[in-house]
N, C-alpha and C positions, 0 to 999 in steps of 0.2 A: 179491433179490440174485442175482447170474450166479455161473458156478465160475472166477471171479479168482481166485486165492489172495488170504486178504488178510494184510495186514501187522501185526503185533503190537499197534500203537498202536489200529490199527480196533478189535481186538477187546476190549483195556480201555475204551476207550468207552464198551463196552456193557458191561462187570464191574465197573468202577468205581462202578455202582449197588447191588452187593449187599449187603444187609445185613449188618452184622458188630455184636456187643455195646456197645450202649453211642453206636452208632456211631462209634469207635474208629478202624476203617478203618484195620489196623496190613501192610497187604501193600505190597509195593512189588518190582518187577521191573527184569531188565535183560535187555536183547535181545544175547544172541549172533551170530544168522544170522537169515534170513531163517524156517528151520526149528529154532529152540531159544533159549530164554528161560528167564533162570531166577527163583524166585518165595522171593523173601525176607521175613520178618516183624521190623517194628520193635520192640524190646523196649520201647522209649520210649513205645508204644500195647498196650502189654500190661496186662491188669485184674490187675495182685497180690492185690488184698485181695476182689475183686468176680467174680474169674473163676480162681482158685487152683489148681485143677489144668488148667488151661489149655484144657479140653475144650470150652468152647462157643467159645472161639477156634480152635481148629482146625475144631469144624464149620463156623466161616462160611468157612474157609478151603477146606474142602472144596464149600461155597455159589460164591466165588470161580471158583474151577477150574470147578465147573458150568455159571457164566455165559458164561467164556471158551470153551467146549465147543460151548455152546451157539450163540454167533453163532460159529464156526468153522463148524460143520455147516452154517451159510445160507449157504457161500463153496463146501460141497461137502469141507470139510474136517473132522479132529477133532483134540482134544488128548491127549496120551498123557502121563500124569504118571509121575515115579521120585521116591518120597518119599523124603526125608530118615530115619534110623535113630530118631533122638531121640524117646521118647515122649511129653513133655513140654515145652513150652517153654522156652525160656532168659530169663529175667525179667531176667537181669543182663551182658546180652550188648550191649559197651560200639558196637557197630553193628550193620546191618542182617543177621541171620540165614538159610543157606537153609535153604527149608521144603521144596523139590521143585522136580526139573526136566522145564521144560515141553517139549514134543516135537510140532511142527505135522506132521501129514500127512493122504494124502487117504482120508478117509473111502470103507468099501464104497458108501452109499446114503443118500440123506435120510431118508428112511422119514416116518416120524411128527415130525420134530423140531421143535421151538417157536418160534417167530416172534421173533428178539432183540430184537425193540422190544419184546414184556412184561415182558423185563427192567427197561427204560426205565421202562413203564406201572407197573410194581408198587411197591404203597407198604404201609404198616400205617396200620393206623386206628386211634386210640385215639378217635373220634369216637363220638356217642350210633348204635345200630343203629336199622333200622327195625321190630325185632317179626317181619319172615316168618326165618321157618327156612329153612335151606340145602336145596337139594332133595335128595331121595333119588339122583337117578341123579349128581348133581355126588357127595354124598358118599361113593359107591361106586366114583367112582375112583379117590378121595383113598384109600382103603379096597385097592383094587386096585395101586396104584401102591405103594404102602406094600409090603401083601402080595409084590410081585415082588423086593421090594430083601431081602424077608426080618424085615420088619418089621410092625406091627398099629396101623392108624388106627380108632380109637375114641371117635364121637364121641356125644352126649348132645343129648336136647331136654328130660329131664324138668326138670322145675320145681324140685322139691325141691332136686334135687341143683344145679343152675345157680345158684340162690341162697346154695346152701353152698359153693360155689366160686367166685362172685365176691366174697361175703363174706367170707370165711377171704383171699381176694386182697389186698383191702384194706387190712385189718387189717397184713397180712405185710408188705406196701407201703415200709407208716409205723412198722413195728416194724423192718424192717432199718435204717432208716437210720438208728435211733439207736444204731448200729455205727459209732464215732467213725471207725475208718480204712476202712471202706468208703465212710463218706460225703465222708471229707474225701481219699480217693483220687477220689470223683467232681465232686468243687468243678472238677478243671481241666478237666471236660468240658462243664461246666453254659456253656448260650448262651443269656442271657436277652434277647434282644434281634436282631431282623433285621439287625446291621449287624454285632454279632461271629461271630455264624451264618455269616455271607457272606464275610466276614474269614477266620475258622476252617474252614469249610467241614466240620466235622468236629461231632461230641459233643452235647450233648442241646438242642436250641432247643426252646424257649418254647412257641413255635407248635406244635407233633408233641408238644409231651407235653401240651398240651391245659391247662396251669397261666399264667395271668398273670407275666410274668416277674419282677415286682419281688418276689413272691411265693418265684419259684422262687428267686429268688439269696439272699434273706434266707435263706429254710428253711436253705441248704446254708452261706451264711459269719455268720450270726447266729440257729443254730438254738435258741440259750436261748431267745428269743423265743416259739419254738411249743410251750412245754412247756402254757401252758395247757390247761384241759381244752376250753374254749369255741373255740379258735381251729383244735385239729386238730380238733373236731368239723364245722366249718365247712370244712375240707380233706377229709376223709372224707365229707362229703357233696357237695362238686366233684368228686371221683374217682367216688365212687358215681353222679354222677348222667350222667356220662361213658357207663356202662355198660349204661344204660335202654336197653327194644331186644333186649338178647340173647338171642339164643333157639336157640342151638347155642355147645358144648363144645367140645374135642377133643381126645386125648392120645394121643402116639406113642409104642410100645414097643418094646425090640426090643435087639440089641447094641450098646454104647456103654461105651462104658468105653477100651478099646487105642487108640492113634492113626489105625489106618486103618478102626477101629468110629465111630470120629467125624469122620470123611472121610467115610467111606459117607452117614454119617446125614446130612452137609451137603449131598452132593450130591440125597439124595432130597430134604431140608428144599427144596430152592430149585427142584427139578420140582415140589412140590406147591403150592408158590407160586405158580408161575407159572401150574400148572395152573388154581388160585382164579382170577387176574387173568384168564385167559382166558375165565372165567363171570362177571368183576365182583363175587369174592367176597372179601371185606376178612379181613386173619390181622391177629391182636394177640396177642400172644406174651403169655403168665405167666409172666414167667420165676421169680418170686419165690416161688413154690410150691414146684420144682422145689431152689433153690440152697437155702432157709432148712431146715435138719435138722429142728427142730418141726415146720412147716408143712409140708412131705414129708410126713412122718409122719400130720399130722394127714389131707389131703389123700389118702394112699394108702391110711388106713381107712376115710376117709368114701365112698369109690369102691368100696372090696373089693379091692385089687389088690394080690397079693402081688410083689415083687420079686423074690423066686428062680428064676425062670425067665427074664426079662428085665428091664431095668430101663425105665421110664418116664422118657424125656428130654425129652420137649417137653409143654406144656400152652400150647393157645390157646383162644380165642375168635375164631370164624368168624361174617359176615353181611354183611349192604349197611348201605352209608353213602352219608350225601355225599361228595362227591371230597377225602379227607383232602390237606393239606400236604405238600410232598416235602421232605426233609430234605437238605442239600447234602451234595456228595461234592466230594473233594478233584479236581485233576482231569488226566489223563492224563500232564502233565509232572510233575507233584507225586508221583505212582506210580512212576515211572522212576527208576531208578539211572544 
C-alpha cells in the first residue's frame, strides 16, 4: 500500500474480520469527516446471559480498534481512540450506543507493523492439530509481546496438565449449556446450515464449530433429547476427538477487570493473533474455563495460579491445522450508520 490516506470504509474492510464473542459482531460506525468516525455498539448483539459484565465484549472491541489501526498504519496513518466514560455496557440501550471516537492521522513511522491481509488470513481452528508443538522462538514472542503490554503469556506442552485441560474443557462445554438462558440466549445465534450462515453472516455456523448441523440445532431448540447418558457421551467424544493433536496450552494474565483493562487486553489479544497467523499458527480460545465459576476454580488449581496479583483472562490452545473454515462477517454497509 502507498501513503494515500485512506477512507473509513477501506479500513473496515479489513476490521470487519475480527473476532468478537460468539460472533456476535455488535460494532457499527458512522463517518463524520474524512478524519473522525465514530464507533458505536448494538445492544441488540450484546451476550446478557453469556457475557454479563460485558468485559469479553469490550475486549473484541478493543480487537476492532486494533484491526482498524492496523490497516491505517499500511496507508502511513493511525487511529487515535476517546473512549466513552461508561464501564459497562448498556444491554438495554433502545439504539446504537457510543463506545469511542475514532480520530485518523498521520502516523510518526511504519516500523514493524503487520500486513492487514493477516487480518483477512486469520481464522480459529477448532480442527483436529497435528501432534508438533509450537516452537520455542514463535512462543517467546507471544511471551514478549504480552510482557511489553504489561501482561504474562504462559504457555504448556506437559502432557499431564494438557489432558487435564482439555478434559475439564469438555466437560464445562456440556455442563454450561444446561444454563437454560445462556443456552436459549444463544438459540438466535446458532447457524446450522451454509445458506442461514450466508443470510445471517453473523453467529455460530455448523461448519467453525466442527458439529453436524442437524445435531447442533436439536441440542440448542430440543435439548430434552440429549439428556441421555449414551448420546452426550457420543458428543463428548466428537468434541474430544476434535482436539487430537494438541500439544501446547496457553493462558494470558495480567490487568482486566476496568474498561480500558479490557481494551488494552483486546488490542494485544488481536497482535498476538495476528502475530500466530503470521507463523501459520492456529488460536482456539477456551472460553469456558475462564466464564464458568467452578471450572475457573477447578482450572486455576489444577495450574497453581493464584489470582491476587493478576487475573487470568484468556485460555487457548495453539498449533497447525488444516486450513480451518472462515466464519462470515456482516459486511461494510451493514457496519455503517
Amino acid at each position: 500500500m502507498n501513503a494515500v490516506k485512506p477512507i473509513w470504509q477501506e479500513l473496515i474492510e479489513y476490521a470487519r474480520w475480527t473476532p468478537s464473542p460468539h460472533n456476535v459482531q455488535p460494532w457499527r460506525m458512522k463517518i463524520l469527516s474524512k478524519n473522525e468516525a465514530h464507533l458505536y455498539y448494538d445492544s441488540s448483539r450484546l451476550l446478557r446471559e453469556n457475557d454479563p459484565t460485558s468485559e469479553y465484549t469490550i475486549l473484541g472491541f478493543g480487537m476492532f480498534i486494533e484491526s482498524l489501526d492496523i490497516a491505517a498504519r499500511a496507508f502511513g496513518q493511525k487511529i487515535e481512540a476517546i473512549h466513552e466514560a461508561e464501564e459497562r455496557l448498556d444491554y438495554n440501550s433502545p439504539s446504537p450506543k457510543l463506545f469511542a471516537r475514532l480520530f485518523l492521522s498521520e502516523a510518526a513511522s511504519q516500523g514493524d507493523d503487520y500486513d492487514p491481509d493477516l487480518i483477512r488470513k486469520r481464522r480459529t481452528s477448532r480442527l483436529h492439530y497435528d501432534g508438533k508443538r509450537v516452537a520455542d522462538s514463535i512462543l517467546n514472542s507471544f511471551s514478549n509481546m504480552a510482557s511489553e503490554s504489561g501482561h504474562t503469556f504462559t504457555p504448556t506442552s506437559d502432557k499431564t496438565l494438557l489432558k487435564f485441560i482439555i478434559g475439564l474443557n469438555s466437560i464445562t462445554l456440556f455442563s454450561d449449556l444446561e444454563n437454560d438462558k445462556g443456552r436459549d440466549e444463544l438459540r438466535g445465534w446458532i447457524r446450522p446450515n451454509r445458506k442461514l450462515a450466508s443470510a445471517k453472516r453473523d453467529g455460530l455456523w455448523s461448519q467453525c464449530m466442527r458439529f453436524p448441523g442437524w445435531v447442533m440445532k436439536n441440542f440448542f431448540f430440543h435439548h430434552e433429547w440429549f439428556h441421555a447418558s449414551g448420546i452426550r457421551k457420543i458428543l463428548g467424544w466428537v468434541y474430544d476427538r476434535s482436539m487430537k493433536g494438541t500439544a501446547t496450552v496457553a493462558w494470558i494474565s495480567g490487568a482486566f477487570g476496568s474498561r480500558s483493562d479490557c481494551v488494552a487486553a483486546g488490542r494485544l489479544m488481536q497482535r498476538l493473533w495476528l502475530e500466530a497467523t503470521k507463523h501459520n499458527v492456529y488460536f482456539h480460545p477456551f472460553g469456558s474455563l475462564i466464564s464458568n465459576p467452578e471450572s475457573n476454580r477447578m482450572f486455576l488449581n489444577g495450574i497453581g495460579f493464584n489470582e491476587e496479583k493478576e487475573k487470568l483472562w484468556f485460555l487457548l490452545r495453539l498449533g497447525y491445522s488444516s486450513e480451518p473454515p472462515r466464519s462470515f462477517r456482516l459486511r461494510t454497509e451493514e457496519i455503517l450508520l
